[in-house]
C-alpha positions as CSV (number, residue, x, y, z in Angstrom):
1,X,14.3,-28.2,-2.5
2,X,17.8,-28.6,-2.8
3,X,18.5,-24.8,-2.4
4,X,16.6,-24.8,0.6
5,X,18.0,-27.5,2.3
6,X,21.8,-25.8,1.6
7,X,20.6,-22.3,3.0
8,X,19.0,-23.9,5.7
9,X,22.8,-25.9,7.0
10,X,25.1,-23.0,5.0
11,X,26.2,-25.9,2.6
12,X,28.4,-24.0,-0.2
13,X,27.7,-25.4,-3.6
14,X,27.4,-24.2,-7.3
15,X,26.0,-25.6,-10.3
16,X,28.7,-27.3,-12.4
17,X,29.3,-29.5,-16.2
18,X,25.9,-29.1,-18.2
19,X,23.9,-27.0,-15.6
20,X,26.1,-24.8,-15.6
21,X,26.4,-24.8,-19.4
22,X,22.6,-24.7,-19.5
23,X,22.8,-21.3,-17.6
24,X,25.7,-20.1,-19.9
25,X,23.8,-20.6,-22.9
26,X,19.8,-20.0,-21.5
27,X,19.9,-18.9,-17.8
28,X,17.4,-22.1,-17.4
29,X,17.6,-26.3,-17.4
30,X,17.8,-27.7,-21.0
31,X,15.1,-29.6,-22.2
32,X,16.8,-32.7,-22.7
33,X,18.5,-32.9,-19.3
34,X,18.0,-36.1,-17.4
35,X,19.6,-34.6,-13.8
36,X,21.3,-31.5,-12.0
37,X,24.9,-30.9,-10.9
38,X,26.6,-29.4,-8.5
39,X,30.3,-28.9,-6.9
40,X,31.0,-28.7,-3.7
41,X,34.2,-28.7,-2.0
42,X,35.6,-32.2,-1.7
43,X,36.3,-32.0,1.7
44,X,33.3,-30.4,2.7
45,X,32.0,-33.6,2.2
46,X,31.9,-34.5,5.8
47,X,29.4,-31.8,6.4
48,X,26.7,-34.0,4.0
49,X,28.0,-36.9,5.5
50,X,26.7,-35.9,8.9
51,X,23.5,-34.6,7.5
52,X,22.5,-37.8,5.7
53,X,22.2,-39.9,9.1
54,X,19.1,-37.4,9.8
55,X,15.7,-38.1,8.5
56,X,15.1,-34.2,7.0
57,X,12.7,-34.7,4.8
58,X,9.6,-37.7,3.9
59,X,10.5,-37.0,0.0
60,X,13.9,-36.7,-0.4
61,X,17.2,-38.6,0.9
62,X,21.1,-37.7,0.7
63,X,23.4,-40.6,0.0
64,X,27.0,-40.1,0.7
65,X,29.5,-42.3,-1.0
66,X,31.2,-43.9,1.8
67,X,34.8,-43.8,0.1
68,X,33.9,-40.0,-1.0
69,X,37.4,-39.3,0.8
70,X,39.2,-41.7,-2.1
71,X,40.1,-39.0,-4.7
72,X,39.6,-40.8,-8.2
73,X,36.7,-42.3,-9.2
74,X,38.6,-46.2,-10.6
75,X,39.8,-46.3,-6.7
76,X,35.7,-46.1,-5.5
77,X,33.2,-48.9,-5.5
78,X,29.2,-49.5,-5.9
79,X,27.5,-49.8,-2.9
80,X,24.0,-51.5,-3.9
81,X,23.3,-52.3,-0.9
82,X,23.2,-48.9,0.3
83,X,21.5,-47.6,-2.7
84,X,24.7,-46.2,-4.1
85,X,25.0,-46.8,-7.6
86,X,27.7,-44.0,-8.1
87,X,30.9,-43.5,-8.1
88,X,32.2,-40.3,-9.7
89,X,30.0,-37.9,-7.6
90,X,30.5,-37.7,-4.1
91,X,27.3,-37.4,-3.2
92,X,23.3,-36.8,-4.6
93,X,20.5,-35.7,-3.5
94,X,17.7,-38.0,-4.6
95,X,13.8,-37.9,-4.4
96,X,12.7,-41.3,-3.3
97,X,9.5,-41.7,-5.2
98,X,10.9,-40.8,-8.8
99,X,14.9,-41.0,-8.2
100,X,15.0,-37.8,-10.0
101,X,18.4,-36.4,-8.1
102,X,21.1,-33.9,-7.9
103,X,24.7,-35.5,-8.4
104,X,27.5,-33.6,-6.2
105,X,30.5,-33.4,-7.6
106,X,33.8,-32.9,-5.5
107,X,36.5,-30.1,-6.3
108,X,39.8,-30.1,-5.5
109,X,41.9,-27.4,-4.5
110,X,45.3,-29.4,-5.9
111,X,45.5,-31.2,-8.7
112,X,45.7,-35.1,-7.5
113,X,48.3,-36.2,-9.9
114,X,50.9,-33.4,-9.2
115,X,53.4,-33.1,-6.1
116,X,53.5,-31.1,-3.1
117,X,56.5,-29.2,-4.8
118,X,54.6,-28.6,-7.6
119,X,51.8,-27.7,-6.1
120,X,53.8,-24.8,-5.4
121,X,52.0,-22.8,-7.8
122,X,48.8,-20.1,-8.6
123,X,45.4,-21.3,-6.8
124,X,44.2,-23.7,-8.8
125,X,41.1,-26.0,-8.6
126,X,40.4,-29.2,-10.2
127,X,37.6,-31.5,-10.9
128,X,36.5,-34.3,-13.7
129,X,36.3,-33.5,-17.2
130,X,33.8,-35.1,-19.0
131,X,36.1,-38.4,-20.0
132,X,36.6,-38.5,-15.9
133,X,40.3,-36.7,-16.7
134,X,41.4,-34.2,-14.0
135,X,41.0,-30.8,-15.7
136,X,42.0,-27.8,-13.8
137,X,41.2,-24.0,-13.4
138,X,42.3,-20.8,-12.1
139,X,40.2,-20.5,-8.7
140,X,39.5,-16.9,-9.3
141,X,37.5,-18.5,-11.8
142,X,35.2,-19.7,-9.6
143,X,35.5,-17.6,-6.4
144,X,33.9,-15.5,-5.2
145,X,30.8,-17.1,-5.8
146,X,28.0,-14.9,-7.1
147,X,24.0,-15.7,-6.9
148,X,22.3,-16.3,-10.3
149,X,18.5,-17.1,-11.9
150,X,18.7,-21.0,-12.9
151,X,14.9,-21.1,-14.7
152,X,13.7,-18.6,-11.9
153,X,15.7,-20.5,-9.2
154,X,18.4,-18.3,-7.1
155,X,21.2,-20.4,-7.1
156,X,25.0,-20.1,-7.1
157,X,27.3,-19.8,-9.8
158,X,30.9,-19.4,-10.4
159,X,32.9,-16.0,-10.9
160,X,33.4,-16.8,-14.4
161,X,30.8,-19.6,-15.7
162,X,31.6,-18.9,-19.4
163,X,35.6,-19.5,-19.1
164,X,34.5,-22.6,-16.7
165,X,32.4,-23.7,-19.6
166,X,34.6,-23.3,-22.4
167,X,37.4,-25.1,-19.9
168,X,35.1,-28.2,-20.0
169,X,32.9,-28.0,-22.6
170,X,35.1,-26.9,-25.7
171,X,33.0,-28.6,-28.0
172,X,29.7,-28.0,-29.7
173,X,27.3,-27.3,-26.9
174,X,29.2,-23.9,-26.4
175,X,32.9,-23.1,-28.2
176,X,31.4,-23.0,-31.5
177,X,28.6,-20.6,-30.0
178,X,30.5,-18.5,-28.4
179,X,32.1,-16.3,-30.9
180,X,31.9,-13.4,-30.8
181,X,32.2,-9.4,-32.7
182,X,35.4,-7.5,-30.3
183,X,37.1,-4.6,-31.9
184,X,35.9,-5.2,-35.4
185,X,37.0,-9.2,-35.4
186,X,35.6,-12.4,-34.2
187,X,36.6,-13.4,-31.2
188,X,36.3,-16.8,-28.7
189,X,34.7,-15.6,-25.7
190,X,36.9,-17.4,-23.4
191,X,39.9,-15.9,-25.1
192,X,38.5,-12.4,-24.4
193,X,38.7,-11.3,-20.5
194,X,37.1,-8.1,-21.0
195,X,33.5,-7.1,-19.6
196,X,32.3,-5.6,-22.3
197,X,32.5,-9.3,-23.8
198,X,28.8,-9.8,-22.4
199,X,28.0,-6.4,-23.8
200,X,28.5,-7.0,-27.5
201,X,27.2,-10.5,-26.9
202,X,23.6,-8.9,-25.8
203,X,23.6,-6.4,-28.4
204,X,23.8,-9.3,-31.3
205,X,21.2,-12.0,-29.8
206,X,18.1,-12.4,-31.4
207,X,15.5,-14.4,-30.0
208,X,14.6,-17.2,-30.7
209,X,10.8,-16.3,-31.1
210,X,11.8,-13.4,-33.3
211,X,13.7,-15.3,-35.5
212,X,10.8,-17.7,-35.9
213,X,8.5,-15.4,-36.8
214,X,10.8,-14.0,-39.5
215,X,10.7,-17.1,-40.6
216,X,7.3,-18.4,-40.9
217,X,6.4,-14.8,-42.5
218,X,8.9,-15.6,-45.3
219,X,7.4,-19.0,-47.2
220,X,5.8,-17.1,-49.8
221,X,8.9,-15.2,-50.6
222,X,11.3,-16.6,-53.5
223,X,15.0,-18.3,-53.0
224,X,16.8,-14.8,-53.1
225,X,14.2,-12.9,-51.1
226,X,14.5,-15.9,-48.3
227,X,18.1,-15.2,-47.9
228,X,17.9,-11.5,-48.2
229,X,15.3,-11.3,-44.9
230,X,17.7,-14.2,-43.6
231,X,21.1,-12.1,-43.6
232,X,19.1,-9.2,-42.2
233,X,19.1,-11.6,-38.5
234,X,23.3,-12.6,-38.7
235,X,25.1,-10.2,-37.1
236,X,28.3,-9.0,-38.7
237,X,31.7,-8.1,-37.5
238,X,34.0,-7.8,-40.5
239,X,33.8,-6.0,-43.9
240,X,33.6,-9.5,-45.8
241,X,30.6,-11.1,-43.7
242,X,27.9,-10.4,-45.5
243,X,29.4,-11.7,-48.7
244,X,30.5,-14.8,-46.6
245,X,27.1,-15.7,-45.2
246,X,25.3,-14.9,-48.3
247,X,27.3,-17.6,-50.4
248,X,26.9,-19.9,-47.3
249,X,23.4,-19.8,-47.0
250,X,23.2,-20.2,-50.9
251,X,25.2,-22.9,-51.0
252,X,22.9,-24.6,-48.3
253,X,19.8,-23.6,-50.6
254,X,21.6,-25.2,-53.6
255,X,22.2,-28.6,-51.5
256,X,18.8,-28.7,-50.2
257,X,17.0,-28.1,-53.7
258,X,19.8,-30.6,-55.5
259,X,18.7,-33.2,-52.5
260,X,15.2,-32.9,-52.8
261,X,15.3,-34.1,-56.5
262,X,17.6,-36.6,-56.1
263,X,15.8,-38.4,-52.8
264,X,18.9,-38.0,-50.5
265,X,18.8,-38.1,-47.1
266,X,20.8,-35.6,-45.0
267,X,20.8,-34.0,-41.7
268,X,22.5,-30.7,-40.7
269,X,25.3,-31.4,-37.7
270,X,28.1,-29.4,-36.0
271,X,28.3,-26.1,-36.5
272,X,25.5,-25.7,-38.6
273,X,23.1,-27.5,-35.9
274,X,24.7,-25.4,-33.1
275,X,23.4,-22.6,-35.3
276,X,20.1,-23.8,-35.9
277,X,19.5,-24.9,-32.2
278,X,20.8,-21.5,-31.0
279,X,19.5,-18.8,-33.0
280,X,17.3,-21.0,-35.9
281,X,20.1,-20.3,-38.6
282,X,23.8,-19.4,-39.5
283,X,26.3,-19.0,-36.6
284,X,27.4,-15.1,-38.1
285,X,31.5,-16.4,-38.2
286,X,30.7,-20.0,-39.6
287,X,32.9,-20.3,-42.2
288,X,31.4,-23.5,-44.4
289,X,27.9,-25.7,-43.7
290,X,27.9,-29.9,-42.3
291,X,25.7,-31.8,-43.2
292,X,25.7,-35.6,-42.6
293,X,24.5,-38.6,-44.9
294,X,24.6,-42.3,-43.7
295,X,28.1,-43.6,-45.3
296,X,26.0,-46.6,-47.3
297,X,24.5,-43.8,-49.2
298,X,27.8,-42.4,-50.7
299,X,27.2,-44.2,-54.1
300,X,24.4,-42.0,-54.6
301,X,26.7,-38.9,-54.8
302,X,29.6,-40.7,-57.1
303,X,26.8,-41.2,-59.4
304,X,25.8,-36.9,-59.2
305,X,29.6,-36.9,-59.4
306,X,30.4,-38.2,-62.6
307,X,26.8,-36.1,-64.4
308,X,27.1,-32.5,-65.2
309,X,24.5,-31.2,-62.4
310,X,25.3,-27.5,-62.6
311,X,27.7,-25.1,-64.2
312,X,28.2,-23.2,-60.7
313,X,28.5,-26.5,-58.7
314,X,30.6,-29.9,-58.5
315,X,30.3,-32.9,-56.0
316,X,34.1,-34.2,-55.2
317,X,33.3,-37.7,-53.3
318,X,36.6,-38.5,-51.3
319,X,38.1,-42.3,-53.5
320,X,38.5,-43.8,-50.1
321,X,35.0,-42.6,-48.9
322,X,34.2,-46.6,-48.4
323,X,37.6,-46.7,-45.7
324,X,36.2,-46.0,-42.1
325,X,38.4,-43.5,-40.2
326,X,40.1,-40.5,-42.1
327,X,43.4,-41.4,-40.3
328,X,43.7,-44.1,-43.0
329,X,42.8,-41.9,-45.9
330,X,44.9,-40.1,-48.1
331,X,44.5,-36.5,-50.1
332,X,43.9,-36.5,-53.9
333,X,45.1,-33.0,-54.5
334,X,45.5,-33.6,-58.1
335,X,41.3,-34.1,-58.5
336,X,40.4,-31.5,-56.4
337,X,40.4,-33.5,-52.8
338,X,41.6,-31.9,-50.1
339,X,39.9,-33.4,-47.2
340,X,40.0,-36.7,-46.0
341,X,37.3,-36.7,-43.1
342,X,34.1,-35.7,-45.2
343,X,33.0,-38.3,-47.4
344,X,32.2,-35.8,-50.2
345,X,31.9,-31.8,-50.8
346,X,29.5,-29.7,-52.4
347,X,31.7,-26.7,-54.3
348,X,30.9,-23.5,-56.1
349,X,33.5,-23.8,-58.5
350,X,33.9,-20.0,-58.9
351,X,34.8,-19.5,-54.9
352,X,35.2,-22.9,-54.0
353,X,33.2,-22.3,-50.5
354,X,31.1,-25.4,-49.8
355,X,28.9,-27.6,-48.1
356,X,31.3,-30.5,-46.3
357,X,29.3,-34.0,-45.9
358,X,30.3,-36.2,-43.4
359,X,29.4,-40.0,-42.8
360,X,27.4,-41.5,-40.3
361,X,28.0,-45.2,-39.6
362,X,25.3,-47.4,-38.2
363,X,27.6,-49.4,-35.9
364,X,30.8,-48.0,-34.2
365,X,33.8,-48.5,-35.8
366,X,35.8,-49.8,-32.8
367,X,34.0,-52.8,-32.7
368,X,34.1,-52.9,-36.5
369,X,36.3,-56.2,-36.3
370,X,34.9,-58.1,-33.6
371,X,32.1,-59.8,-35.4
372,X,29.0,-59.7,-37.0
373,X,27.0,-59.0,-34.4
374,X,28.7,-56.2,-32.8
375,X,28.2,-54.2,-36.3
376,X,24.7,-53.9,-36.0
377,X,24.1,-51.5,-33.6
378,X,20.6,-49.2,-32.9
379,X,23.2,-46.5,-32.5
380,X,24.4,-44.0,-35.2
381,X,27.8,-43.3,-34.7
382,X,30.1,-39.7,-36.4
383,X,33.0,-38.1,-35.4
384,X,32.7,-36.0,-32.5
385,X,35.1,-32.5,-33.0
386,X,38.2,-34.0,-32.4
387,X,37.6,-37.1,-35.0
388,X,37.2,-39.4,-32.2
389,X,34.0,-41.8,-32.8
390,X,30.6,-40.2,-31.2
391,X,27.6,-42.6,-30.9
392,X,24.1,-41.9,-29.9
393,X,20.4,-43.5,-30.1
């Protein structure tokens, strides 16, 4: 409806944060998303602003925040009243029987915290990042706009959505995906300006149906013969990949059998989850495997620690495992540690590649001091890629 309604009064608009990542990564709406956004020029604004006194439609509404002209969202207020219970977005486009809605987000061409004299500079645009931090862009980045297939849906899209993308987004959802085979090395698509980028991209991705069914036709096969059909869906790049992903996914396959007869509960997380969500197994330049166990359950490994589980393989559980936040740990490169954020590593002695394990706390740690009752939490909470504290449901 939305798309309609902008073709219908020439509103200029593209899809923006996690729509637009969605579209990066699967040219349709993740499952999991809750609502769609959009940019729009800030002030083109006015234009919605006169279109929301009009009564366009029986289903759907468009509320305008009336201090949309304020640029930075601590400087706006709620209006309840007026059934605005935003602030960030200038604008949404809401359907009044299930408040599904579109939030549209303004972009600036200056960057609000810089000078006149500084803005002095290459065409630039700027908009939120994610923490609500002005993050800027090139604007050839964005412009010209081009029309793209959102689940079926002509839409429009940025010049350069995967730059756009990696310029927000850095983290898991697509920087860790988006490596990629140039010229015989692995490369970070938004490093590489080239075209062909998209080309060698193509020409490596699997789908996921096809990797499923190679895997539900392997269960019968034996530990060896599941990574052998496994390797033959990673792409390579360099001379020493195979030999890489094979001790990786052997490694995993070690963990998994040495965790099943021990009872220990572990989940698969960064990279390795990006890899599982993305193509159902190892990202082709991942370079170790995360897993994560709840911190309360380190004991368990000090206790493989100290037996003789394997000739081939060692647990090394960091001493201050039980100190919350690696910025207050120290190395012990005299035993073997050198990491301070994992709470203990899974080794192959011989190349010393492993399988890192990370805690997960069931309260958050920044309220770790406040009392008793702010510890218990429903929340899990991990270090997100920059070992800042992460919590979710």
């Amino acid at each position: 409806q939305w798309t309609y309604f902008a073709q219908q009064h020439n509103i200029r608009y593209w899809i923006a944060y996690k729509t637009l990542a969605s579209y990066v990564q699967h040219h349709s709406l993740s499952p999991h998303d809750l609502d769609i956004d959009l940019f729009i020029m800030a002030q083109d604004t006015s234009q919605l602003a006169e279109l929301s006194q009009f009564n366009f439609s029986l289903i759907y509404e468009l509320k305008v925040h009336p201090q949309w002209f304020i640029v930075g969202e601590t400087k706006r207020s709620y209006f309840y009243s007026e059934g605005i219970d935003f602030i960030a977005p200038n604008a949404r486009f809401i359907n009044r029987k299930d408040d599904i809605h579109l939030d549209i987000w303004p972009m600036y061409d200056y960057h609000p915290n810089q000078t006149r004299i500084q803005r002095n500079s290459k065409p630039i645009l700027t908009e939120y990042d994610k923490n609500y931090n002005w993050v800027s862009s090139p604007k050839q980045w964005t412009f010209p706009l081009q029309e793209c297939l959102f689940s079926g849906i002509k839409v429009w899209c940025p010049a350069e959505p995967e730059k756009l993308v990696a310029n927000i987004y850095e983290e898991i959802s697509f920087e860790l995906a988006s490596t990629q085979c140039i010229d015989g090395s692995w490369v970070k698509l938004h490093e590489h300006t080239s075209a062909e980028t998209k080309t060698t991209m193509n020409s490596q991705t699997i789908s996921t149906a096809q990797i499923t069914k190679a895997q539900t036709t392997t269960i019968t096969l034996n530990d060896n013969d599941l990574i052998k059909k496994a390797l033959k869906h990673i792409p390579k790049c360099t001379p020493n990949d195979r030999s890489r992903q094979r001790r990786l996914l052997t490694n995993l396959q070690v963990w998994s059998h040495l965790a099943e007869q021990y009872n220990l509960q572990y989940w698969i997380t960064y990279g390795t989850l990006v890899g599982y969500v993305q193509r159902r197994g190892l990202l082709p330049h991942d370079l170790d495997v995360d897993v994560i166990m709840m911190s309360d359950d380190t004991p368990q490994l000090i206790k493989l620690s100290q037996s003789n589980i394997s000739s081939d393989y060692e647990i090394k559980v960091q001493p201050q495992w039980y100190i919350v936040n690696e910025t207050h740990r120290s190395y012990f490169r005299e035993q073997g540690i050198h990491f301070v954020a994992p709470n203990a590593r899974f080794i192959h002695r011989k190349t010393s590649q492993h399988v890192d394990i990370f805690p997960a706390h069931d309260f958050n740690p920044l309220y770790a001091n406040k009392s008793i009752e702010n510890k218990q939490s429903e929340n899990l909470t991990i270090y997100d890629l920059r070992y800042r504290w992460l919590s979710y449901p």
